[in-house]
C-alpha positions as CSV (number, residue, x, y, z in Angstrom):
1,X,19.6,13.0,-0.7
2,X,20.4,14.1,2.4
3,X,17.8,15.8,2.9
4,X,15.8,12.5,3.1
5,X,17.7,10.4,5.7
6,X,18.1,11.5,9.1
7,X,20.6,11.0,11.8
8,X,20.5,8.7,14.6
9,X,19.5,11.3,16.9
10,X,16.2,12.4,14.7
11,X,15.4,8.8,14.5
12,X,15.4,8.3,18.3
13,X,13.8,11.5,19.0
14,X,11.0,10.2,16.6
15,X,10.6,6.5,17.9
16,X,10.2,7.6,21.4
17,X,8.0,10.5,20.5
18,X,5.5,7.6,18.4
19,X,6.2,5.3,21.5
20,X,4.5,8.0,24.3
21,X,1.8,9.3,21.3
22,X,1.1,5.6,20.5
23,X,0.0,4.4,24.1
24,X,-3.2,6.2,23.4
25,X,-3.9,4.2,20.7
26,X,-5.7,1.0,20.3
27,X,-3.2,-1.6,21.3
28,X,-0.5,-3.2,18.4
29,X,2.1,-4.3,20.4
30,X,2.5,-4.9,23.8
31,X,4.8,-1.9,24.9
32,X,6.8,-1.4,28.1
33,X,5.1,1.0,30.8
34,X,6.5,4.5,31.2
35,X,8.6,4.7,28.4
36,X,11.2,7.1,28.1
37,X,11.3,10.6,26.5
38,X,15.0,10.4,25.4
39,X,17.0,7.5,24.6
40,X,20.1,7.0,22.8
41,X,20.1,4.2,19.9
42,X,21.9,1.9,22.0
43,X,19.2,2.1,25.0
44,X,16.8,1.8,22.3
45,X,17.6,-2.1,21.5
46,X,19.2,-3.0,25.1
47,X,16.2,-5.3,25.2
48,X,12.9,-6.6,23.6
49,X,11.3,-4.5,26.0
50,X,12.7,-1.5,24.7
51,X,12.9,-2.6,21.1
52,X,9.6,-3.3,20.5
53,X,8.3,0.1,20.7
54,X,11.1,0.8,17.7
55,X,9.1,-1.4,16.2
56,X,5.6,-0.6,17.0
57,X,6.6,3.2,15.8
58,X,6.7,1.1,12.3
59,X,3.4,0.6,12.4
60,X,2.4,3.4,13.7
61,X,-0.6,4.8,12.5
62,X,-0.4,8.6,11.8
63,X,1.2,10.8,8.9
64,X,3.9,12.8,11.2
65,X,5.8,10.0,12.5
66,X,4.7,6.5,11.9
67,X,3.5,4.3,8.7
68,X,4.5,6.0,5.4
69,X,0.6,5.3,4.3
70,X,-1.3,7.3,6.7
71,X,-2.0,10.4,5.0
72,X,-3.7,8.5,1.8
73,X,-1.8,10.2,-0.8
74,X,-0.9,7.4,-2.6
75,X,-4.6,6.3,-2.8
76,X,-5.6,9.7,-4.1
77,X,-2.4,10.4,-6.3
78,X,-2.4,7.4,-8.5
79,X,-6.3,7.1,-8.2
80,X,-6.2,10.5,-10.5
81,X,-3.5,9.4,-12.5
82,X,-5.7,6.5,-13.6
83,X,-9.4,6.8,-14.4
84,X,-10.8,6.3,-10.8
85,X,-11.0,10.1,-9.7
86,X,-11.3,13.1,-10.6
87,X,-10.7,16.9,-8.7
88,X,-12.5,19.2,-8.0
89,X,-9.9,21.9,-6.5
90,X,-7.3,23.8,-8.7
91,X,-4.5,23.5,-6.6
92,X,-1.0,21.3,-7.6
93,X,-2.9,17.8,-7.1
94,X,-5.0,18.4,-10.1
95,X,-1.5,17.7,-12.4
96,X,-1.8,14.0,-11.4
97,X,-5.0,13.9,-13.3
98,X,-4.1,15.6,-16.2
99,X,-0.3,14.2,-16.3
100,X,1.4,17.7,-16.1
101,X,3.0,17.2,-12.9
102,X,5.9,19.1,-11.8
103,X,8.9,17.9,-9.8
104,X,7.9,21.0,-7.3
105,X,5.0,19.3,-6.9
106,X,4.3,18.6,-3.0
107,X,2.9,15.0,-3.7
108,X,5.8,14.3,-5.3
109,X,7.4,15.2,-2.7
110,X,5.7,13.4,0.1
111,X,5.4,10.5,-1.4
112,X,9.2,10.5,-1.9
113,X,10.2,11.6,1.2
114,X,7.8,9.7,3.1
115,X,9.0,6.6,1.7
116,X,12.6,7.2,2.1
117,X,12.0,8.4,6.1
118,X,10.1,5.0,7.0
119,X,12.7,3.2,5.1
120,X,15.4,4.5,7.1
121,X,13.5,3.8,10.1
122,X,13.3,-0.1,8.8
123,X,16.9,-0.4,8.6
124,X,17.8,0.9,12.1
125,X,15.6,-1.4,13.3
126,X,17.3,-4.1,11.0
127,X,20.7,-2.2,12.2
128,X,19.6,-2.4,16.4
129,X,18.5,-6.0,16.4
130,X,21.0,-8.0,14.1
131,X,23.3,-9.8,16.3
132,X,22.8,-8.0,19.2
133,X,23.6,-10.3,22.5
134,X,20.8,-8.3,24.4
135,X,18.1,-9.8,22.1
136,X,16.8,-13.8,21.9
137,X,17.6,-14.9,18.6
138,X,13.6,-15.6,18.3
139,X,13.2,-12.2,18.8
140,X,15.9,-10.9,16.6
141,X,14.2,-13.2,13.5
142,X,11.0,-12.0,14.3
143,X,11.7,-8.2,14.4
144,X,14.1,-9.3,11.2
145,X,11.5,-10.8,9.1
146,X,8.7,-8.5,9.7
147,X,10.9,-5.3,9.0
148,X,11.4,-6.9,5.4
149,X,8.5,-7.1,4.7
150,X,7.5,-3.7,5.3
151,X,10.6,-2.5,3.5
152,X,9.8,-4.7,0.3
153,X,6.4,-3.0,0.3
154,X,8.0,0.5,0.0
155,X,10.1,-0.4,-2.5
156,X,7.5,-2.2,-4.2
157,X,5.5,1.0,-4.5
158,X,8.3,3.3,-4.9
159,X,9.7,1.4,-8.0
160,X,6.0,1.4,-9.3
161,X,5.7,5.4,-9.3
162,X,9.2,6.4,-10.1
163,X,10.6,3.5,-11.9
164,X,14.5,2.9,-10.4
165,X,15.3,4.9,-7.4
166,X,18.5,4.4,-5.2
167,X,18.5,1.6,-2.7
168,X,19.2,2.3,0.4
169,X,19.9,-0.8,3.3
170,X,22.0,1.4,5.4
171,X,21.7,3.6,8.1
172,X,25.3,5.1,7.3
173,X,24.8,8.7,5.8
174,X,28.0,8.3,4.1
175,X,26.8,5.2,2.0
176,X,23.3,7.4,1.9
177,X,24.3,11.0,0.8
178,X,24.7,10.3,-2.6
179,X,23.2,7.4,-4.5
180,X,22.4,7.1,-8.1
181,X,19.3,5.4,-9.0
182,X,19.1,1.9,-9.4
183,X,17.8,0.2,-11.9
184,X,14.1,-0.9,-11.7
185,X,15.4,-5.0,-12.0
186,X,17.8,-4.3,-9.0
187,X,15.1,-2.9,-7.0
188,X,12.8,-6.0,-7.4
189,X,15.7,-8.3,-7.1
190,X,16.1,-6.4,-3.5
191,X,12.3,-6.9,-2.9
192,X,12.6,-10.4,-3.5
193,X,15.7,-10.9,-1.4
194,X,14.0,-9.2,1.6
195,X,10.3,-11.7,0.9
196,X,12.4,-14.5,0.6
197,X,14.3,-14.3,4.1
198,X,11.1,-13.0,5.6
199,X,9.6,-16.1,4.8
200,X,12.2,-18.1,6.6
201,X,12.0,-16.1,9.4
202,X,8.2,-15.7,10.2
203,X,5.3,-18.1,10.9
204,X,1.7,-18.3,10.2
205,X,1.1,-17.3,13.6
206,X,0.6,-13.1,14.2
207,X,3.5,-12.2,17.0
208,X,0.5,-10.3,18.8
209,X,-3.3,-9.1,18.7
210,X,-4.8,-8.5,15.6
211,X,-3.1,-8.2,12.3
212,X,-1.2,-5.9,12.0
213,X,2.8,-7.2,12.1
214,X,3.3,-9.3,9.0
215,X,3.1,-13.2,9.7
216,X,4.2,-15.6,7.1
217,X,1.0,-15.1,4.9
218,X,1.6,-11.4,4.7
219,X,5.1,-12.0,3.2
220,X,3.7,-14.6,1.1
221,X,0.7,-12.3,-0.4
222,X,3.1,-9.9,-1.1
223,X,5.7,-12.0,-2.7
224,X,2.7,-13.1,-5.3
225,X,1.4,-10.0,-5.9
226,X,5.8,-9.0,-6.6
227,X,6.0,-12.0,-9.0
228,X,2.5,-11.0,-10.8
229,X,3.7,-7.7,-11.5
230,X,6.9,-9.5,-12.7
231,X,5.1,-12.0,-15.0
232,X,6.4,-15.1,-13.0
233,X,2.7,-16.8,-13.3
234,X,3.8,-20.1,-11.7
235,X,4.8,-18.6,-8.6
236,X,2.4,-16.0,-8.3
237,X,-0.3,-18.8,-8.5
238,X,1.5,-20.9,-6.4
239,X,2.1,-18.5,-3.4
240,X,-1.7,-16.7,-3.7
241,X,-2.7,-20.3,-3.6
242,X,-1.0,-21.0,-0.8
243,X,-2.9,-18.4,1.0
244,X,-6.0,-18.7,0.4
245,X,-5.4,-22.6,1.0
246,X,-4.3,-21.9,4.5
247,X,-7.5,-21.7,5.9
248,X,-6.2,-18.7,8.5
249,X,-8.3,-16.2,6.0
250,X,-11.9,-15.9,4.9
251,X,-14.1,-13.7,2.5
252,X,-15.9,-11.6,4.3
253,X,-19.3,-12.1,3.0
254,X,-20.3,-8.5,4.0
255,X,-18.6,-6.0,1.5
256,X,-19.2,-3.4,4.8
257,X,-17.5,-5.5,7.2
258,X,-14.1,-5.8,4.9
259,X,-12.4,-2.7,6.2
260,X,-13.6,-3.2,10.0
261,X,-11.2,-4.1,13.0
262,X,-11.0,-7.9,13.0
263,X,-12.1,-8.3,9.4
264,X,-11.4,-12.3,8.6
265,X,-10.6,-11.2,5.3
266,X,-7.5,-9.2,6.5
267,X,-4.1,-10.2,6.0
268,X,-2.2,-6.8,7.1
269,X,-4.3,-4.5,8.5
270,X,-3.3,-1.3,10.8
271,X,-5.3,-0.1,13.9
272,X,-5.9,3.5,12.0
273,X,-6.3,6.4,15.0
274,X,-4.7,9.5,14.4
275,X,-6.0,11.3,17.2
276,X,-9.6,12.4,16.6
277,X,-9.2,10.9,13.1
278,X,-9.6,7.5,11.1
279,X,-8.3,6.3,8.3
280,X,-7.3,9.2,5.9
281,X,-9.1,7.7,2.8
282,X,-12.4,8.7,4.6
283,X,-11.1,12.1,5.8
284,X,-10.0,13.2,2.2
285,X,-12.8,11.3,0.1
286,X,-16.2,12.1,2.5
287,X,-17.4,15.5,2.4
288,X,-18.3,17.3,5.0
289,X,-19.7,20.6,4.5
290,X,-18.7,21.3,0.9
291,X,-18.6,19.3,-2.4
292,X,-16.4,16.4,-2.3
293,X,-12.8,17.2,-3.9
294,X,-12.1,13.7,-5.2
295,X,-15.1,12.4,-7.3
296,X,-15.3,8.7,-9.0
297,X,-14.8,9.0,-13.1
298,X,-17.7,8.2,-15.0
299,X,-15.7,5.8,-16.5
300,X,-15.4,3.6,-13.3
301,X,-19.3,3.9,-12.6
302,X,-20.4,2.6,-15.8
303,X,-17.5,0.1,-15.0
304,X,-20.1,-1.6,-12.6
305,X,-22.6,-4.1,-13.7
306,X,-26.7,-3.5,-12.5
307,X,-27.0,-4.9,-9.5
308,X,-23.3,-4.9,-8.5
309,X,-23.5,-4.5,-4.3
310,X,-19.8,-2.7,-4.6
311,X,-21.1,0.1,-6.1
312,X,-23.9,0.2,-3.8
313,X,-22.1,-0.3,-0.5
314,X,-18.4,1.1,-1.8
315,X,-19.4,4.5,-3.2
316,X,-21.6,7.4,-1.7
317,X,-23.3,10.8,-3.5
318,X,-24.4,14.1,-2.8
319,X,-26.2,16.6,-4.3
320,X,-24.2,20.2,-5.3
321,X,-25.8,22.7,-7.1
322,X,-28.3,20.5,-8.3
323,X,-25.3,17.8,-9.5
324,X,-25.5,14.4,-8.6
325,X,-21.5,13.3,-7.4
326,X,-19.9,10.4,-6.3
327,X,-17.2,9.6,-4.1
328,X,-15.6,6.7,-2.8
329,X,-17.0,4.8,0.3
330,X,-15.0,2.0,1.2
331,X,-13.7,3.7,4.5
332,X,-17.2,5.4,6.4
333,X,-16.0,6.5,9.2
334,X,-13.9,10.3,9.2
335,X,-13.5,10.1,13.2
336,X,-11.7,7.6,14.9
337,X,-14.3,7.3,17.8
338,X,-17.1,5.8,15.2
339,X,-18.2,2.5,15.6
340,X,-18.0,0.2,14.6
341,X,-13.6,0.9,14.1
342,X,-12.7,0.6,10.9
343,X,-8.8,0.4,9.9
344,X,-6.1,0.6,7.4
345,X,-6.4,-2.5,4.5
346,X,-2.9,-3.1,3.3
347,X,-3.4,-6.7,2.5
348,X,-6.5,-8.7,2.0
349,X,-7.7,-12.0,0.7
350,X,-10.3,-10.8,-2.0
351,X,-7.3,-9.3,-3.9
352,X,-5.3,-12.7,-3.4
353,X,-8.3,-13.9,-5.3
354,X,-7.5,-12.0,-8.1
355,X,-3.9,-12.3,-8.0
356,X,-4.4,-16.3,-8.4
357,X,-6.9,-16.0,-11.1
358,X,-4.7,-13.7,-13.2
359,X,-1.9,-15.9,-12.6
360,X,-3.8,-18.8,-13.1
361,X,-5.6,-17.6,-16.6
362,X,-2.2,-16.7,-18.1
363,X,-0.9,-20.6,-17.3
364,X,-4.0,-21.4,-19.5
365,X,-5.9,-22.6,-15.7
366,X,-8.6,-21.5,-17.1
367,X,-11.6,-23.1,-14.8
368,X,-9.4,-22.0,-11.8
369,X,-9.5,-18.4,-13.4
370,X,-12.8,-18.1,-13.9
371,X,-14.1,-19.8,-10.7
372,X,-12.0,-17.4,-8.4
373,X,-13.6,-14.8,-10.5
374,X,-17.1,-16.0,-9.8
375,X,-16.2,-16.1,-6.2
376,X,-15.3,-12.7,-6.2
377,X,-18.7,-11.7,-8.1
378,X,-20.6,-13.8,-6.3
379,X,-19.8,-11.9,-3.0
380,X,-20.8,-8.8,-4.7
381,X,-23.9,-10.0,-5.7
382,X,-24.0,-11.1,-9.3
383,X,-23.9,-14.0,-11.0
384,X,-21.3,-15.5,-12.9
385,X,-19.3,-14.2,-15.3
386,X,-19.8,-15.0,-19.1
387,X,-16.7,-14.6,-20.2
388,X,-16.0,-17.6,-22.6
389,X,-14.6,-20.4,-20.8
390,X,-12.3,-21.6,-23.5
391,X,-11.0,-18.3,-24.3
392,X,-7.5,-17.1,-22.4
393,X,-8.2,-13.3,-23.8
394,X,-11.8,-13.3,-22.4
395,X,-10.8,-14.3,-18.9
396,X,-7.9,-12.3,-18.7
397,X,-10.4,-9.5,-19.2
398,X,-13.0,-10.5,-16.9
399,X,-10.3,-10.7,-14.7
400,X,-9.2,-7.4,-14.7
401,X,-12.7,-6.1,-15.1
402,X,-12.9,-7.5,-11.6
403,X,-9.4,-5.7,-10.1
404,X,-11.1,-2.7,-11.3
405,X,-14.6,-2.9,-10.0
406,X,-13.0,-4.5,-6.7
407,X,-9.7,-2.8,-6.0
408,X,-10.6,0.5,-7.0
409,X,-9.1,3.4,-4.7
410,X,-7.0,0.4,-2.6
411,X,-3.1,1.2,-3.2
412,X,-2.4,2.6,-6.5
413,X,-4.1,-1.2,-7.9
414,X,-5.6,0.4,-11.1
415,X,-2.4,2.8,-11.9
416,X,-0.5,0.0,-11.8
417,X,-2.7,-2.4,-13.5
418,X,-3.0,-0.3,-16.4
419,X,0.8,0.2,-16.6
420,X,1.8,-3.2,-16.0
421,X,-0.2,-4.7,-18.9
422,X,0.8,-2.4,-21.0
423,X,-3.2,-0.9,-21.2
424,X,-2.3,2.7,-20.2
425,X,-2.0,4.5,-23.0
426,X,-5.0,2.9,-25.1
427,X,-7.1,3.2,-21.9
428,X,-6.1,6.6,-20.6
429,X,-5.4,8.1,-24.0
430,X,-8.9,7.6,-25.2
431,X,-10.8,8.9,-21.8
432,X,-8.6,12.0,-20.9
433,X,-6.6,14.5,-22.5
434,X,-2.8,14.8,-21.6
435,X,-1.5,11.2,-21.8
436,X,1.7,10.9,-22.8
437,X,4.0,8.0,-22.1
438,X,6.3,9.4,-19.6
439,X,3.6,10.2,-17.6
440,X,4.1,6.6,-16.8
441,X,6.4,7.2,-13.9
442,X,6.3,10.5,-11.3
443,X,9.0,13.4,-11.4
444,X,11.5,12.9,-9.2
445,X,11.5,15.9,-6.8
446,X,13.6,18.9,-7.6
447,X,14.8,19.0,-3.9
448,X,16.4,15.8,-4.0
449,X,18.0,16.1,-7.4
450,X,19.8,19.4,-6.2
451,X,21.4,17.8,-3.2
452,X,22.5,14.9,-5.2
453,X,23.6,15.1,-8.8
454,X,24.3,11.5,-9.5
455,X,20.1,11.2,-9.0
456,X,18.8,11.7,-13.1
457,X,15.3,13.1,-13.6
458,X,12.7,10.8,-15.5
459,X,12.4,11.3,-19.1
460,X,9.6,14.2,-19.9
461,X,10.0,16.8,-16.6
């Protein structure tokens, strides 16, 4: 892999480069003036003045050097692999809806690489501020805590497209060069590992304006969304609980004003300005001259009830050739100078919501199930559900009828959903042609499997 994980002096080169380019930007963190052009990695953490804009290039919002989400792939990726979108080009992205993806694929590759490149970032951050003298040791189990966080949610995501993959904690490229994959169970236990000293290390508060570096909440969301996908039901109820109890978080009651700067409903959410652009879900999924080239499935439109405001207010249509088509609309604005701002949703209460009322339906809660249901309905404007009260079946369905209608196009939810129920291949099967189990999990790139032979291709490419 070493192809994927770069030396100190490309990570320096990069951090400074997002520290200048990042100034520009709305502020995230509050970062030194005149920052330098070149630094070497030990100038980099002499200080917390000089540290933090390591860390603010985390964050960063922008698909050359900075969060590995900025480019919306994986929105658009597993959003065809499920039965939220379909494509209208003919070019290599069309395989992820009709599950003949190659490992030449440039998706693929991205999505890999992209991950692997910001996860290396997160450990020389983990690497610059661990018992360094020149740091407080508040600052050192801030900066510790939130890069955890951000590395359990690429593992999270990577283990949920590719299945095991080789963990990587070190900044050493001869630990790096050649890994083997590890098993999915040793990724989550890492993921859990990192949540659990995150949460000793961060507090409710947010370490500066807005939301964007994780607090205690952000870990804690994320550890119950971990132990959903895991099956643990008692602590995935008891951490989404705890959020939601908190009282730092509330439901928006606008569905338009979810995505916006300062939504109360946010939990992690990324000031999204990549020069003239905003967040990359609206550039790839609003049209601008031409048909749209990601349309919403039938499938997922009939999915919404009459009167259902998300489908009003969270998808758009045009007219081509006489065609009525419909694309996603959750993110409006395609320039970054719009108003009002909108930015990047990583984490947000509505689908803590969800997490609790799955969680709590399979401990056989089921008032609690059904009432966070209703409160998620009720905000979209309908009624209450009636699913059967007494029936653990029916409300696990009305729950997931909800993560569909609610989640749709928001980080791979549905893909995974179907996968992790075990749903895929009844759901999938009988509404496209192609799906076959393997499809399950992405094709490891070629790329990386030629510059490392101990890396095994999944089964079926």
């Amino acid at each position: 892999m070493k192809n994927i994980f770069f030396d100190i002096r490309s990570l320096v080169i990069g951090l400074a480069f997002i520290t200048l380019s990042f100034a520009s930007c709305k502020k995230l963190i509050e970062i030194p003036a005149n920052p330098p052009s070149s630094i070497t990695q030990a100038q980099q953490f002499a200080d917390s003045s000089t540290a933090i804009s390591a860390v603010a290039g985390i964050y960063a919002y922008n698909s050359i050097n900075g969060f590995a989400y900025s480019d919306a792939r994986l929105t658009y990726c597993t959003g065809l692999s499920a039965d939220e979108l379909s494509y209208t080009q003919s070019d290599d992205v069309q395989q992820f809806y009709n599950y003949s993806i190659s490992p030449l694929n440039s998706g693929i590759i991205s999505l890999w690489s992209n991950h692997y490149q910001n996860i290396y970032r997160v450990n020389a951050v983990l690497n610059g501020v661990t018992n360094n003298s020149g740091l407080s040791s508040t600052f050192q189990k801030q900066v510790t805590g939130e890069m955890e966080v951000v590395r359990a949610l690429y593992y999270f995501n990577m283990v949920n497209l590719y299945g095991g993959v080789p963990l990587v904690t070190s900044t050493s490229y001869n630990v790096t060069d050649r890994l083997p994959r590890a098993d999915a169970g040793v990724i989550y236990k890492q993921v859990i590992a990192d949540l659990t000293d995150a949460r000793k290390k961060l507090i409710a508060a947010y370490p500066s304006a807005g939301r964007a570096r994780p607090n205690l909440y952000t870990a804690t969301a994320l550890m119950a969304k971990v132990n959903l996908y895991l099956g643990n039901w008692q602590s995935a109820y008891d951490e989404a609980d705890s959020v939601i109890q908190s009282g730092h978080y509330t439901l928006e009651p606008s569905l338009n004003s979810i995505f916006l700067d300062g939504s109360n409903e946010a939990i992690w959410q990324l000031p999204a300005d990549q020069g003239y652009n905003g967040v990359a879900d609206a550039q790839y999924f609003i049209p601008s001259f031409s048909a749209p080239s990601y349309l919403l499935t039938t499938h997922l439109l009939n999915a919404f009830e009459p009167g259902d405001q998300r489908r009003q207010n969270w998808t758009a249509s045009t007219i081509v050739n006489g065609k009525l088509l419909y694309y996603p609309y959750k993110y409006k604005n395609v320039m970054a100078s719009a108003t009002p701002t909108e930015d990047q949703m990583v984490f947000r209460l509505g689908e803590v919501y969800l997490i609790r009322a799955e969680a709590a339906a399979h401990l056989n809660k089921l008032d609690r199930a059904l009432a966070d249901v209703n409160t998620i309905r009720a905000r979209a404007g309908l009624t209450p559900s009636q699913a059967d009260p007494t029936s653990q079946t029916a409300i696990l369905n009305a729950v997931m009828h909800e993560r569909q209608v609610e989640l749709f196009c928001e980080w791979g939810n549905r893909w995974f959903d179907l996968k992790r129920t075990g749903n895929a291949a009844a759901v999938l099967g009988a509404e496209k042609n192609g799906y076959h189990a393997t499809a399950a999990l992405y094709a490891i790139p070629q790329s990386q499997i030629l510059v490392n032979n101990l890396l095994k291709q999944n089964p079926g490419y």
